[in-house]
N, C-alpha and C positions, 0 to 999 in steps of 0.2 A: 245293532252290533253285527259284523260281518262274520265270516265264516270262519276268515284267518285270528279275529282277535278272541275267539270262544271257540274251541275245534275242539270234536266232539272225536268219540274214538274211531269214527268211519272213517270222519277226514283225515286223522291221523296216519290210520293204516294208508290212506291212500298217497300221503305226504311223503310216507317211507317208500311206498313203491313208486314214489317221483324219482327220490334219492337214490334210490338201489338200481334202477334203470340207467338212471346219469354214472352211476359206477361202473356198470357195466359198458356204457359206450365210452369212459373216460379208460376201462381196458382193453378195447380193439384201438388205443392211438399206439401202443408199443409196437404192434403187428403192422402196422400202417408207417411208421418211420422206420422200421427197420426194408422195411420194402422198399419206401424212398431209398433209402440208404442205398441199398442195396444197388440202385441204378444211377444217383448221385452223392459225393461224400458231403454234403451240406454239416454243417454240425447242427447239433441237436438246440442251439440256442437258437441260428438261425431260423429252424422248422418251427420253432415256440415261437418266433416273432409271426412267421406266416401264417400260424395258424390264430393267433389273437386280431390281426390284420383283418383277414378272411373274415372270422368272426366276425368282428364290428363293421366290415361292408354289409353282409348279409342282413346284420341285422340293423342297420339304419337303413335300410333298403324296408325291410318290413315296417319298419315304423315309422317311416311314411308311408307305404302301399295301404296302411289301418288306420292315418291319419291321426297319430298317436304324439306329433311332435311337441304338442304342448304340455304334455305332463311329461315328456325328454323332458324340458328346457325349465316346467315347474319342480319338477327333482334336482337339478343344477343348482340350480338358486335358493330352495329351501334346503336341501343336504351337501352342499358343496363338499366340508370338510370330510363327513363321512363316506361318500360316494367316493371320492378321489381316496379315502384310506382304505377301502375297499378293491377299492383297482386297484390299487401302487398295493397291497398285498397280496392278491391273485397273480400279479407279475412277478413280484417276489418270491412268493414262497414255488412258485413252478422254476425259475431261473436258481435257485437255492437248490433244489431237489436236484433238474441237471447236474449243477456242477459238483454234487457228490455223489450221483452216478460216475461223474468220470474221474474225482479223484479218489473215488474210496469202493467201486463196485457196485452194482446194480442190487444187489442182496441188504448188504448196510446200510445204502439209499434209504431202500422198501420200509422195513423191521423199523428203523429210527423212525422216519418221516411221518409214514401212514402210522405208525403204533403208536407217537410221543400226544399226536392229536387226540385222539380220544382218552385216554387217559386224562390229558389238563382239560379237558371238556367236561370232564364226567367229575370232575373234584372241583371242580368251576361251579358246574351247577348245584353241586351237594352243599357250597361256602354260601351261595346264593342263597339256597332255601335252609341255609341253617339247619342240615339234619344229613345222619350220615346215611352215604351210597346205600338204597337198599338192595339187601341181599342175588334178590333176581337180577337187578342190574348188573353188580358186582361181578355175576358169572357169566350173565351174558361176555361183558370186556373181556372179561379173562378167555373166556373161550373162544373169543373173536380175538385176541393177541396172539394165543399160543396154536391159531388157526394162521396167520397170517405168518409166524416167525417158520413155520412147515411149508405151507407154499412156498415162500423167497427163500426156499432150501438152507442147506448150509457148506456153503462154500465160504460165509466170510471173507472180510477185505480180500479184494483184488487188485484195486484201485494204487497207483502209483506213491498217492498221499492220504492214508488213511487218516491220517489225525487231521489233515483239513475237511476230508471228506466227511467225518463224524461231527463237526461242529459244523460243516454248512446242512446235515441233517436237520441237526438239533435245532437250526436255525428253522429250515423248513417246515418244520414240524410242529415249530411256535409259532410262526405266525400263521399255517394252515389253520390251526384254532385259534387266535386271534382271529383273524379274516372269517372264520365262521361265525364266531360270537357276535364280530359287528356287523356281518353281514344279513344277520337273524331279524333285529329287529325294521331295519328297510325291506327286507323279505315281507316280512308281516304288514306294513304299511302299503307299496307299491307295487303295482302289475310287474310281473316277471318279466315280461318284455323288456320296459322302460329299466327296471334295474340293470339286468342283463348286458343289453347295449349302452348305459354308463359306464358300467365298472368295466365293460371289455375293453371301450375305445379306450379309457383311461389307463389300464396296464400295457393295450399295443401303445401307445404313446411313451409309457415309461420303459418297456421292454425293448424299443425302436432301437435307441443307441447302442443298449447291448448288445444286441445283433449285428449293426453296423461293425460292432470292434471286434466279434466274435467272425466276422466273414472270411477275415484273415487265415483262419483254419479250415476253408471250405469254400465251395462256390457260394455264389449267391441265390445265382441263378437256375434256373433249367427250363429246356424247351422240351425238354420229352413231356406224352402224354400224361403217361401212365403215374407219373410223377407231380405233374399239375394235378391230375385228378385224384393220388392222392391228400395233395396239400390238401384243397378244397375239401374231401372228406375230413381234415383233421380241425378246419376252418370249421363247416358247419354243424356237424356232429357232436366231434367232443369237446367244441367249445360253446358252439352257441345255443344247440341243441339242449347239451349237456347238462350249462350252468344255469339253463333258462328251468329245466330240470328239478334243480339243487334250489332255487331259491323260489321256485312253486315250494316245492317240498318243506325250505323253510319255515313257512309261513304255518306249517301245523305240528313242525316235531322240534327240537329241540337242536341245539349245534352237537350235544354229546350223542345222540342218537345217530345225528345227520356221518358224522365220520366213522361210527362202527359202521352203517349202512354202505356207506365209498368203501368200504375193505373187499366190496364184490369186485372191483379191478384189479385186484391183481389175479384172483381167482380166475376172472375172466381171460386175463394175458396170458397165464399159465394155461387156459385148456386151449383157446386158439393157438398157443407155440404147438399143445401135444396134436391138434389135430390136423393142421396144416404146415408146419415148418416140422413136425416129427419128433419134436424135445421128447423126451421122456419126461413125464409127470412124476412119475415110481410113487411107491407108496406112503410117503410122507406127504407129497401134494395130494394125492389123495384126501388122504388125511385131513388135511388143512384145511382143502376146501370142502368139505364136508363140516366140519369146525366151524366155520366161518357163512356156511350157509343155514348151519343149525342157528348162531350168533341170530344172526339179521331176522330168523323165523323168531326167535324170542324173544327181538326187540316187537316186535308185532302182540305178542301177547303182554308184558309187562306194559308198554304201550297202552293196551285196553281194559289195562288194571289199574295204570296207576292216573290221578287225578290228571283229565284233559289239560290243564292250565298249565300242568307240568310233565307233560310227554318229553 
């Protein structure tokens, strides 16, 4: 038996701090486009198509330099249907999220998108094991919701089109846990690598065209550095880096655990805005993410409590 199909509570903790890393570098992409931005108006679908692109060069680049091409191509052929539902939902649920950032605000994006995931994750797996949420869990969510609805403040819609923008959440936010649940058990089978660069080429492939149609609102291009060198940080970091991450971590905690654990990105965007771009945090982000860093500390304990098979 391997490590990932019987994971013991060390590997567990160590799965969640796969996770919680990957959230945290999936929080420095905010501070990173908005930099691009700042020196090109690209739109934000654009940057998403770059930066899955990026990804999946880097890492079909690795997986030849480790001579890993055969179990690419024996994953293809043995999990087609899932591999490709997995990508085509990585692409989706980030292009979902976008576009109600911009019709509904960055705040009701957040609170829907990141909050509606762990919830159907964590009542997912409670229908699974036939037995209700226990208690500890229970507060952990809670204290990681009411942690996250404090950081993404409350300013409430801003967005031009709020009622599109709350159903392309809601959308976002179901197939984010979709895409976790199916992504859990190829985690648990397959080397991170070989996942990772499936499911990436396969959403930059589904996410290509959107970008093409979405150019329209923005260049395509840019030659400045500072701007290539962001791309690329956004390419290998919080994408390949990130999800290579997220589906190590997979493979010993659970999908409802896996998305309390990503609530460290926004925490993370909200202290890089307060310490480099000057935001004020004030005392509700505070707050929050204190909330939300207790959360993820208590996923660690109930974690080491409750039966490995079902972390």
């Amino acid at each position: 038996m391997t490590l990932a199909s019987v994971p013991t509570a060390r590997s567990a903790r160590i799965g969640l701090f796969q996770i919680s890393l990957a959230g945290v570098l999936w929080g420095t992409g905010g501070l990173v486009v908005q930099l691009i931005r700042d020196i090109t108006p690209m739109s934000v679908i654009t940057l998403s198509v770059y930066r899955m692109l990026i990804a999946a060069a880097v890492l079909g680049v690795a997986v030849v330099a480790v001579r890993r091409g055969g179990q690419l191509r024996a994953l293809i052929a043995q999990h087609p249907a899932h591999t490709v539902a997995v990508g085509c939902g990585t692409a989706a649920y980030q292009a979902l999220y976008f576009g109600s950032v911009i019709t509904a605000g960055v705040t009701v994006a957040t609170v829907i998108a990141l909050g509606l995931a762990p919830v159907l994750l964590t009542v997912s797996d409670a229908v699974n094991e036939r037995k209700l949420i226990a208690l500890p869990r229970l507060v952990v969510l809670v204290t990681a919701l009411t942690g996250l609805v404090l950081v993404s403040g409350f300013a409430g819609v801003t967005g031009p089109q709020p009622e599109l923008g709350i159903v392309l959440a809601i959308a976002s936010g179901t197939i984010y846990a979709v895409t976790t649940a199916l992504g859990r058990p190829l985690a648990q089978r397959v080397d991170p690598l070989i996942l990772t660069t499936a499911t990436t080429a396969t959403g930059a492939f589904v996410l290509l065209p959107v970008g093409v149609l979405a150019g329209s609102t923005g260049p395509m291009y840019t030659a400045d550095l500072v701007a290539v060198a962001g791309l690329v940080y956004l390419g290998v970091f919080t994408m390949a880096v990130a999800y290579g991450l997220l589906y190590a971590g997979l493979r010993t905690t659970s999908g409802s655990v896996a998305v309390v654990a990503s609530l460290l990105e926004p925490v993370t965007a909200a202290v890089l805005a307060a310490l480099i771009l000057g935001e004020r945090l004030g005392p509700a982000g505070i707050a929050g993410t204190i909330l939300i860093l207790a959360a993820v500390a208590g996923l660690g304990r109930t974690g080491a409590e409750d039966d490995p098979e079902h972390i």
